[in-house]
C-alpha positions as CSV (number, residue, x, y, z in Angstrom):
1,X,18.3,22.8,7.1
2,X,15.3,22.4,4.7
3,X,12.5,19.8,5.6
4,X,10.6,17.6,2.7
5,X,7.2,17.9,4.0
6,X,5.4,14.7,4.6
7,X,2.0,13.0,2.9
8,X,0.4,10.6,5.0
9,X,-3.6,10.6,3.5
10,X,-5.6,12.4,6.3
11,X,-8.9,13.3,5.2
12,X,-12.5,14.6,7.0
13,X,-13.1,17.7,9.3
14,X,-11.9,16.9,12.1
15,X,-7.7,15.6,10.7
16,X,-7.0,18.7,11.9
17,X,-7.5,18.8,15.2
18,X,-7.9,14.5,16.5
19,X,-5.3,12.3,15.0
20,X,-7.1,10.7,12.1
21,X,-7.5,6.7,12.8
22,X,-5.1,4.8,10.6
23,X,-7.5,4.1,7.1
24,X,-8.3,0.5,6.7
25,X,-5.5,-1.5,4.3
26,X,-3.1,1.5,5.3
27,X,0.4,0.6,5.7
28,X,2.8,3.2,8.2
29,X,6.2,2.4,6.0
30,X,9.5,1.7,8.2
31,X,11.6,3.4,5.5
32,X,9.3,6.5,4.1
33,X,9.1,7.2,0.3
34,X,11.1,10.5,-0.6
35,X,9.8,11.8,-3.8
36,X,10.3,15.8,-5.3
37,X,10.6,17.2,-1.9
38,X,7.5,14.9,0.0
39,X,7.9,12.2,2.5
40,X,5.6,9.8,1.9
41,X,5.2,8.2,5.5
42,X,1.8,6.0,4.7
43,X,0.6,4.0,1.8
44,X,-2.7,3.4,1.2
45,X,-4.5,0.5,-1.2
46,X,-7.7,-0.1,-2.2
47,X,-9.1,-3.8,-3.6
48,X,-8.1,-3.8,-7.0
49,X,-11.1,-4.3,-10.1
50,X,-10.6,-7.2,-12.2
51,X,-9.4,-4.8,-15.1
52,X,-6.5,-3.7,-12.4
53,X,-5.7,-7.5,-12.5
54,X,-4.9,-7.2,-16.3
55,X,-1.9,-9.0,-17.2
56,X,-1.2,-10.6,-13.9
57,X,-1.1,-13.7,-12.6
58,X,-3.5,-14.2,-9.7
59,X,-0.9,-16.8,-8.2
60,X,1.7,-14.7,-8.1
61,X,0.1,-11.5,-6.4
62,X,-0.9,-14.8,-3.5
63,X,2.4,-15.7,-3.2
64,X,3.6,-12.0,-3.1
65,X,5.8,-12.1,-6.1
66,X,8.1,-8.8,-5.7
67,X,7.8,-8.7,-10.2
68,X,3.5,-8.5,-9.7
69,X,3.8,-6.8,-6.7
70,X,5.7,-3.9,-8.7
71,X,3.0,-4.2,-11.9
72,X,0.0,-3.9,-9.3
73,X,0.9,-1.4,-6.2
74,X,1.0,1.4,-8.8
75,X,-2.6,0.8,-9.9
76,X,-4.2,0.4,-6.6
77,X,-2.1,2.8,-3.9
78,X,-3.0,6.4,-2.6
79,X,-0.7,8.6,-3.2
80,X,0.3,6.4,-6.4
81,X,3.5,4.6,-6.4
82,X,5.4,4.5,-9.0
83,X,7.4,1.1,-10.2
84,X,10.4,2.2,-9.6
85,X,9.7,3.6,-6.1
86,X,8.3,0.1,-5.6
87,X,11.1,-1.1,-6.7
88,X,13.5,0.6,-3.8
89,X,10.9,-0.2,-0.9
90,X,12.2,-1.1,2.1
91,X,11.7,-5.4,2.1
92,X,9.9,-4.6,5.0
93,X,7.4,-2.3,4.1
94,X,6.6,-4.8,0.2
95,X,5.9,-7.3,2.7
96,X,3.4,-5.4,4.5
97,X,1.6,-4.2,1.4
98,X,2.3,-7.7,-0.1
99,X,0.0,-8.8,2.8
100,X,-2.6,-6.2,1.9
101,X,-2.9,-7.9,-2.0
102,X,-3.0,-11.1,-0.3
103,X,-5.5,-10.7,1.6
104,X,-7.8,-8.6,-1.3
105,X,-7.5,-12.0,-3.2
106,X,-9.0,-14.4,-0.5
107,X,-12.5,-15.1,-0.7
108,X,-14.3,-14.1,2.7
109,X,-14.8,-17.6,4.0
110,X,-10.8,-18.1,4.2
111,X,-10.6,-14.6,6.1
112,X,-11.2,-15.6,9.5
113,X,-8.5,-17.9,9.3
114,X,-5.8,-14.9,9.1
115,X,-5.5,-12.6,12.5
116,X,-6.6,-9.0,12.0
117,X,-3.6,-6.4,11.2
């Protein structure tokens, strides 16, 4: 039985012999991404740049809109997701990374009002 070998981003000297620390605004899917023969296990996402925000609605990305949700993951995840595979995610995991977006958006002074991940 052939395995799909799996991409969870684990970079610096020492991935290879320590666990690597979960990345900050890293989200472990509960249903991993199958794509060409790669399990993508873990999703990574940056804070997106205003020009990353073209054509959105700031609202919607708050309120986790699945439609701006499957417009903005692609531009902002590591390794990039593509709409479609946004698209079939788990509910689950869009939720988490929906949270991730969410959070991005608020200004610091609101930030302490939501508990750490």
């Amino acid at each position: 039985m052939q395995t799909t070998p799996q991409i969870a981003v684990e970079k610096g000297p020492s991935a290879a012999t320590e666990p690597a620390a979960k990345p900050p605004h890293s989200v472990d899917l509960d249903t991993p991404i199958v794509r060409s023969g790669q399990t993508i296990t873990r999703v990574t996402l940056r804070k997106p740049r205003s020009g990353e925000l073209r054509g959105m609605n700031l609202v919607d990305l708050m309120q986790m809109d699945v439609n701006a949700l499957q417009k903005v993951l692609p531009r902002i995840s590591s390794p990039i997701l593509t709409e479609p595979e946004v698209a079939g995610m788990d509910p689950a995991d869009l939720l988490q990374l929906g949270m991730e977006v969410a959070l991005f958006l608020a200004p610091k002074s609101t930030k302490t009002e939501f508990p750490a991940a």
